[in-house]
VEXDREN-231047 format. One record per residue: x, z, y of N, C-alpha, C in turn; residue in one letter. Coordinates in steps of 0.2 Angstrom, whole numbers. Example, Ala and Ser with C-alpha at 12.3 -4.5 7.8 and 13.67 -1.06 7.14 Angstrom:
// residues 2
[r [66, 39, -28], [62, 39, -22], [66, 39, -16], "A"] [r [64, 35, -11], [68, 36, -5], [64, 39, 0], "S"] 
END
This chain:
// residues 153
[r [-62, 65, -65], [-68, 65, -60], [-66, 66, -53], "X"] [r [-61, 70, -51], [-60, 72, -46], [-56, 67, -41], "X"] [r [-53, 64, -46], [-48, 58, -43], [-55, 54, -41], "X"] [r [-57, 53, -44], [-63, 46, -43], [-66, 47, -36], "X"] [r [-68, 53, -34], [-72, 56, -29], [-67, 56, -23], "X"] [r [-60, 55, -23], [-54, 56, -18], [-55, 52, -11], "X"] [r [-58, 54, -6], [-57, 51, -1], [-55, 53, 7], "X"] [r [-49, 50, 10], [-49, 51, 17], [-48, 49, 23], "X"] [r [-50, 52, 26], [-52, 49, 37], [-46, 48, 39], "X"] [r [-45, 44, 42], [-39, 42, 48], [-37, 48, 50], "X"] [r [-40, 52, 54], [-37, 59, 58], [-33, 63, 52], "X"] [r [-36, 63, 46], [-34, 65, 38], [-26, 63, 38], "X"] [r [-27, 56, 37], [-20, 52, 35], [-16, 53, 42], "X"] [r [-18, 52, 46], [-13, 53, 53], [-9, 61, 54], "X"] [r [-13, 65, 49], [-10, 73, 50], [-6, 75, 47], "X"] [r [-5, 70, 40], [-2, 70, 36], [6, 70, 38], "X"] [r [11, 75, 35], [20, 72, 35], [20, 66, 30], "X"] [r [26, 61, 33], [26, 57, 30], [27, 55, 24], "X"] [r [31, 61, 18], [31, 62, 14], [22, 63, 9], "X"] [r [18, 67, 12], [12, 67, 9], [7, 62, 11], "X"] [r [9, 57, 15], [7, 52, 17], [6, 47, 11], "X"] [r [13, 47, 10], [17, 44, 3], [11, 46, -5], "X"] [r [11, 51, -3], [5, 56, -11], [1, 53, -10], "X"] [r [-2, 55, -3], [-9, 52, -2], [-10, 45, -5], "X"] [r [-7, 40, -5], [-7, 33, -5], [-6, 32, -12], "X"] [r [-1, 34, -16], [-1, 38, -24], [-8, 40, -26], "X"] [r [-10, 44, -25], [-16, 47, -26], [-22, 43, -27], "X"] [r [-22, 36, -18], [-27, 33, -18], [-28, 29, -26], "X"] [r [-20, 25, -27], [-20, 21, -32], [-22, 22, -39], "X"] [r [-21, 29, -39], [-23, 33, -46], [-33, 33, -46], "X"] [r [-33, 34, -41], [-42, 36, -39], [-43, 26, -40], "X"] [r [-42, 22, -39], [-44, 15, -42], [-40, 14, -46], "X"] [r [-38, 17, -53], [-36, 15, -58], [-30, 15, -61], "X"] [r [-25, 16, -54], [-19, 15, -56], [-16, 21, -61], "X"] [r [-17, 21, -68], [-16, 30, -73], [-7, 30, -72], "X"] [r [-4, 24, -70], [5, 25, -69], [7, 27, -62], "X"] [r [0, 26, -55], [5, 26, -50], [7, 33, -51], "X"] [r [15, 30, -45], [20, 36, -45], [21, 36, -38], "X"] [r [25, 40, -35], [29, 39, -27], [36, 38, -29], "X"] [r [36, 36, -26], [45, 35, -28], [50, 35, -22], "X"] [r [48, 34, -17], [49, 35, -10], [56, 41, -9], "X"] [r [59, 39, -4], [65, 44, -2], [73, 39, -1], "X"] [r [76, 44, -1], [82, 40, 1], [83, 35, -5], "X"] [r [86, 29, -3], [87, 23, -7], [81, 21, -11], "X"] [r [76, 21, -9], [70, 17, -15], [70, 11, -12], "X"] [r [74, 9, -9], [73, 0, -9], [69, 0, -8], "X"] [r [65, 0, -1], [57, -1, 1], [54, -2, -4], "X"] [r [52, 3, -8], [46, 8, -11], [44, 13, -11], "X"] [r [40, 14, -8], [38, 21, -8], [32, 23, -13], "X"] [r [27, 19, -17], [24, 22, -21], [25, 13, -26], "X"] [r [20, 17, -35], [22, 9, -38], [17, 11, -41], "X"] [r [14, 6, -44], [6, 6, -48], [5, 3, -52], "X"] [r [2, 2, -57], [2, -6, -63], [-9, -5, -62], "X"] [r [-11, -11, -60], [-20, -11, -57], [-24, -10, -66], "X"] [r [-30, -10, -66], [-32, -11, -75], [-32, -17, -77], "X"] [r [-30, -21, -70], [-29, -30, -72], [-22, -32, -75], "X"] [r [-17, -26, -75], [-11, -28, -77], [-6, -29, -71], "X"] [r [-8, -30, -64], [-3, -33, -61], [2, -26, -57], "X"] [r [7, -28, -56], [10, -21, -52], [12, -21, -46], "X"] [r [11, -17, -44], [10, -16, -33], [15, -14, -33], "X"] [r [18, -15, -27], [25, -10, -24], [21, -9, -18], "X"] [r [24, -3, -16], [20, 0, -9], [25, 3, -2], "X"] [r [25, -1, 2], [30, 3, 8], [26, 6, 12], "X"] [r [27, 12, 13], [23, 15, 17], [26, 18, 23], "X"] [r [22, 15, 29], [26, 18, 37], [21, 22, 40], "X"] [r [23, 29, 39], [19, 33, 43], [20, 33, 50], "X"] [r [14, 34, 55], [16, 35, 60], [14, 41, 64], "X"] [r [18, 46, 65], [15, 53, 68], [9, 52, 74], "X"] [r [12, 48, 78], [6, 44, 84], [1, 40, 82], "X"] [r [-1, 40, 75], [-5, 34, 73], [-4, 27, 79], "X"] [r [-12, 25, 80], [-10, 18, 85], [-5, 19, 90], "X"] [r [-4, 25, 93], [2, 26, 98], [9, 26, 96], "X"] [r [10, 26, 92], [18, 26, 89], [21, 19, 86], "X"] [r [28, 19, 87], [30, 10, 88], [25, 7, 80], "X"] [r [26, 1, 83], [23, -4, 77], [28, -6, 71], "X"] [r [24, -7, 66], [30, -10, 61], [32, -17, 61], "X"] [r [37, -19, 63], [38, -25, 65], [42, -29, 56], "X"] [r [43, -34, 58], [47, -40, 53], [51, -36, 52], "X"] [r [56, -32, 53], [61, -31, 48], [59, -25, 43], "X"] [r [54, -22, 43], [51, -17, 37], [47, -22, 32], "X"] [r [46, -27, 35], [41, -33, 29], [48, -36, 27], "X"] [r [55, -38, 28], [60, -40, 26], [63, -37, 22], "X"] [r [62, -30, 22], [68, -26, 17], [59, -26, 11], "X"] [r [54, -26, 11], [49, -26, 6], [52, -31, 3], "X"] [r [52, -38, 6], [52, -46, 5], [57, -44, -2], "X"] [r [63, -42, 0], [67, -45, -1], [69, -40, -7], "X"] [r [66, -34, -9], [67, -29, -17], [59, -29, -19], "X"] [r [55, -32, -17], [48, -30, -19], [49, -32, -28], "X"] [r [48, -41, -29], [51, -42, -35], [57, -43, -37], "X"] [r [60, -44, -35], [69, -45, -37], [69, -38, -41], "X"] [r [71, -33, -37], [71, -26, -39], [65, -24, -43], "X"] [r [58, -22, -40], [53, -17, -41], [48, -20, -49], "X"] [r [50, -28, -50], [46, -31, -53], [38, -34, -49], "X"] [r [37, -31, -44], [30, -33, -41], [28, -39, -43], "X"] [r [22, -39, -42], [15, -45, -43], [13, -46, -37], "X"] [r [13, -39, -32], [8, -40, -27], [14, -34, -23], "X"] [r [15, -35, -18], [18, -30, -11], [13, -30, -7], "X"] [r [14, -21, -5], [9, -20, 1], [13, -17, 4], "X"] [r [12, -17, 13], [14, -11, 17], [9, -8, 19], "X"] [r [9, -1, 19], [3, 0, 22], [8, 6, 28], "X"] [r [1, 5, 34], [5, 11, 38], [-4, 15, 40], "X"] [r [-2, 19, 45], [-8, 22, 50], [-8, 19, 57], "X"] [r [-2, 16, 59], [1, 12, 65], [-4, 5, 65], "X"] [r [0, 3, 70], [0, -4, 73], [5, -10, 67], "X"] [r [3, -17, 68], [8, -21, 65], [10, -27, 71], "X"] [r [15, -28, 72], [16, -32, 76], [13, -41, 76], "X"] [r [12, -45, 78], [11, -49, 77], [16, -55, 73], "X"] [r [21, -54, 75], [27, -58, 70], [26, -56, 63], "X"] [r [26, -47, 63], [25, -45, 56], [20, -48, 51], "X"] [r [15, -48, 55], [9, -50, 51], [9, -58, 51], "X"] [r [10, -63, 54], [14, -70, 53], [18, -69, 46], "X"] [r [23, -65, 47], [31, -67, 43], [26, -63, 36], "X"] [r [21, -58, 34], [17, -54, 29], [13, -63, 24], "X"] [r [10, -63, 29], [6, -71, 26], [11, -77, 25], "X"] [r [17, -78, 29], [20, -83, 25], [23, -82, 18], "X"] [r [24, -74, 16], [27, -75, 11], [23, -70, 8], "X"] [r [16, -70, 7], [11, -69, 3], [13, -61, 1], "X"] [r [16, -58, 7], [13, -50, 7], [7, -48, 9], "X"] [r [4, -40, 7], [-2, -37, 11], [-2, -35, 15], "X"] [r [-3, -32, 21], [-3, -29, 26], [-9, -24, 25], "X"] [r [-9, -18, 26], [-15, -13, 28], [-10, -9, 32], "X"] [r [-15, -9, 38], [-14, -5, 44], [-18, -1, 46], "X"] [r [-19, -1, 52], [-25, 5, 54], [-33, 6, 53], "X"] [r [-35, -2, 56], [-41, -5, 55], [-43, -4, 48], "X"] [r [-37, -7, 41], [-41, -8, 34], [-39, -2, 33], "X"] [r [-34, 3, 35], [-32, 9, 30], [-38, 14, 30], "X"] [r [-45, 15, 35], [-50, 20, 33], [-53, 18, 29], "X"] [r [-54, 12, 28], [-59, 7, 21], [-58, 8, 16], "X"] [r [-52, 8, 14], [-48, 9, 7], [-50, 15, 8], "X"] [r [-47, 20, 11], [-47, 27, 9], [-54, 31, 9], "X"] [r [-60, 28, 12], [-65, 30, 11], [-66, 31, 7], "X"] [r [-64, 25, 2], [-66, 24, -7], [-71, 20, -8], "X"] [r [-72, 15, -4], [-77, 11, -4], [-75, 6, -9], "X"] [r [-69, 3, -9], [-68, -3, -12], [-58, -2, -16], "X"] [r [-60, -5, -22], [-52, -6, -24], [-48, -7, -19], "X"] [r [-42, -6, -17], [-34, -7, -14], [-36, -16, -14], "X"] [r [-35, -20, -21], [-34, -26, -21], [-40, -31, -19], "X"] [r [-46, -26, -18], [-53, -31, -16], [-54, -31, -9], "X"] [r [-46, -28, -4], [-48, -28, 2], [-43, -35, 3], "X"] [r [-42, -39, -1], [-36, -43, 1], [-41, -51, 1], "X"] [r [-36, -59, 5], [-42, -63, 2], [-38, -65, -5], "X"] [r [-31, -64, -7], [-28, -67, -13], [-24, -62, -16], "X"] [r [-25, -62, -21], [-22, -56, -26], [-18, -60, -31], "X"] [r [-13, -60, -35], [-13, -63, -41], [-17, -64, -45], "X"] [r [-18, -67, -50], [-19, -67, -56], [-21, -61, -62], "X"] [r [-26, -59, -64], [-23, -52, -70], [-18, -56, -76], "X"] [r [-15, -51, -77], [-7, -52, -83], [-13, -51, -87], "X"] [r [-17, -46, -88], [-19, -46, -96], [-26, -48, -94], "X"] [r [-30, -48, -99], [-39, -46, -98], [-38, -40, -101], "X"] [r [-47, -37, -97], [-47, -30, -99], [-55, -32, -97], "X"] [r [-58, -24, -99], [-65, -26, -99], [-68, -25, -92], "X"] [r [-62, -25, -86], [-66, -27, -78], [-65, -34, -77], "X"] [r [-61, -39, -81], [-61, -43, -79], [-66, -49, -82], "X"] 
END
């Protein structure tokens, strides 16, 4: 019950170490169903920091870029969605890659995100999701497919 109820504000996520930042976004995926996510995040996670299986079956990989300055601290550019690109599924098994940060995204990044059908959550979606208004996957326009049915689908 507790998880269901888990919500938090930008100021929240931005005061966070980026380590807890990393929970936090753990957390959020357990709070919409994810009963597997984990962090996995630290030295060598092959841009993963957190991992989730949805109650549709599919499996997230999550890079997470914290940014102490929120919108004032540098942006995440192309090459943080390149090292995703490139272990999301090869390595992690992914369905679906997200990056999320509390920052800025550059504009190449977010071009180079959509041509190879990654997600982006930045500044702007990050309080949406965390408010708890809406699943991680219902803020996107295209998601996979569910691997299984289940009784949400």
């Amino acid at each position: 019950m507790r998880a269901q109820g888990l919500r938090y504000s930008l100021p929240q996520l931005d005061a966070l170490h980026h380590t807890r930042f990393e929970d936090a976004i753990r957390d959020l995926m357990q709070r919409d169903g994810c009963q597997d996510a984990q962090r996995v995040g630290g030295r060598g996670d092959l841009g993963a920091d957190a991992k989730a299986t949805d109650p549709y079956g599919r499996r997230w990989v999550i890079q997470c870029k914290h940014r102490r300055n929120g919108a004032r601290g540098s942006p995440v550019g192309t090459p943080d969605l390149q090292v995703l690109n490139g272990t999301a599924l090869q390595v992690h098994g992914a369905d679906a890659a997200v990056i999320i940060t509390n920052g800025r995204v550059t504009g190449p990044a977010v071009t180079f995100a959509k041509q190879q059908r990654l997600h982006v959550v930045d500044r702007q979606t990050l309080p949406v999701w965390a408010s708890g208004s809406r699943p991680l996957w219902e803020l996107f326009r295209a998601v996979p497919p569910p691997r299984r049915p289940t009784s949400l689908s």
